[in-house]
N, C-alpha and C positions, 0 to 999 in steps of 0.2 A: 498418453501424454497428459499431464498435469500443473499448470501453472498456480503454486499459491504466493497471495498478497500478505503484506504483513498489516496489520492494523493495531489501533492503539485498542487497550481493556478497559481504561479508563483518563476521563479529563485529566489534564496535568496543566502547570501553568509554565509557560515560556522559561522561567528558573529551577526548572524541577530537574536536579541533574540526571543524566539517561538510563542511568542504574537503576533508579527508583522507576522509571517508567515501564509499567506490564505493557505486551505485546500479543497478539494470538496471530494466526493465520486462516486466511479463508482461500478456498479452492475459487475461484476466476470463474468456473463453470455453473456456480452456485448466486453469481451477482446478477444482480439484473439490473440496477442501474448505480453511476458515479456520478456522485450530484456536489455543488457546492448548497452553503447553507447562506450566502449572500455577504458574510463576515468573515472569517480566518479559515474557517472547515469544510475541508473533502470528505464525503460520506459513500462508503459501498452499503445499496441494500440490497438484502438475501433473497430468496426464493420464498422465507418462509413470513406470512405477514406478520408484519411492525419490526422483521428483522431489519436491523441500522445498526452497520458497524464505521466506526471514525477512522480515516485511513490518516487524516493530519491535520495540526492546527497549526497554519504556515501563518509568518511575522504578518501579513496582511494580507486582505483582500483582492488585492491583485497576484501576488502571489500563485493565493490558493488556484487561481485558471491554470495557471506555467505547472505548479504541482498534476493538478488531473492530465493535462494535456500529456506533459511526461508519463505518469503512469501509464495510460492508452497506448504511449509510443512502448515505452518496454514489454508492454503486454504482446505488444503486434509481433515486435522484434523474437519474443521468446514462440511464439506460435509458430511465426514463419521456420528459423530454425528448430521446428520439431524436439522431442523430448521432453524432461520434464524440467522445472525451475522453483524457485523461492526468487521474488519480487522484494525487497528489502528497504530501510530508509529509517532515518532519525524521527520522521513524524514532523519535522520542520520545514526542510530544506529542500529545493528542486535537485541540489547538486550532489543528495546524499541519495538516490535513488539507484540501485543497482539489481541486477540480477543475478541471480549462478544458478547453475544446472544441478542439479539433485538426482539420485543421493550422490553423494563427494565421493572418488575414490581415489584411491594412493597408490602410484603404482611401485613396484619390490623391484 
């Protein structure tokens, strides 16, 4: 089982449309801590030191808690039902956060 997050590749500003925004993914098993930065930004760091990857820069600072706190909750949600996932999200929004189960299959 495998849950990965989606995180931003680089800062972007609030008008950057979503196109233009790179995204990577990191395995959940590899985080060690979800931090806020005290301002807009939620941060996963890695296992390996000075790794710090940006999972979001929400419209404000109150936000960004509602952001991490949801993440935690889908994390939990995808652990509990077993399997594997991709964790997903605009990088902004509490309400863009979603999950699916990986890999996708189609059934004939």
């Amino acid at each position: 089982m495998s849950v990965l997050i989606q995180v931003l590749e680089q800062t972007h500003s609030a008008h950057t449309p979503w196109e233009q925004v790179k995204y990577a993914f990191i395995d959940w098993d590899h985080v060690t801590t979800l931090r806020l930065d005290g301002q807009c930004g939620v941060w996963l760091d890695g296992t390996k030191h000075g790794e710090s990857h940006r999972l979001a820069a929400t419209a404000s600072p109150e936000e960004s808690i509602f952001f991490l706190l949801r993440v935690y909750d889908r994390i939990a949600e995808c652990r509990q039902a077993g399997g594997s996932w991709i964790v997903g999200h605009d990088g902004r929004t509490v309400a863009s956060i979603r999950a699916t189960r990986f890999p996708l299959t189609t059934e004939s």
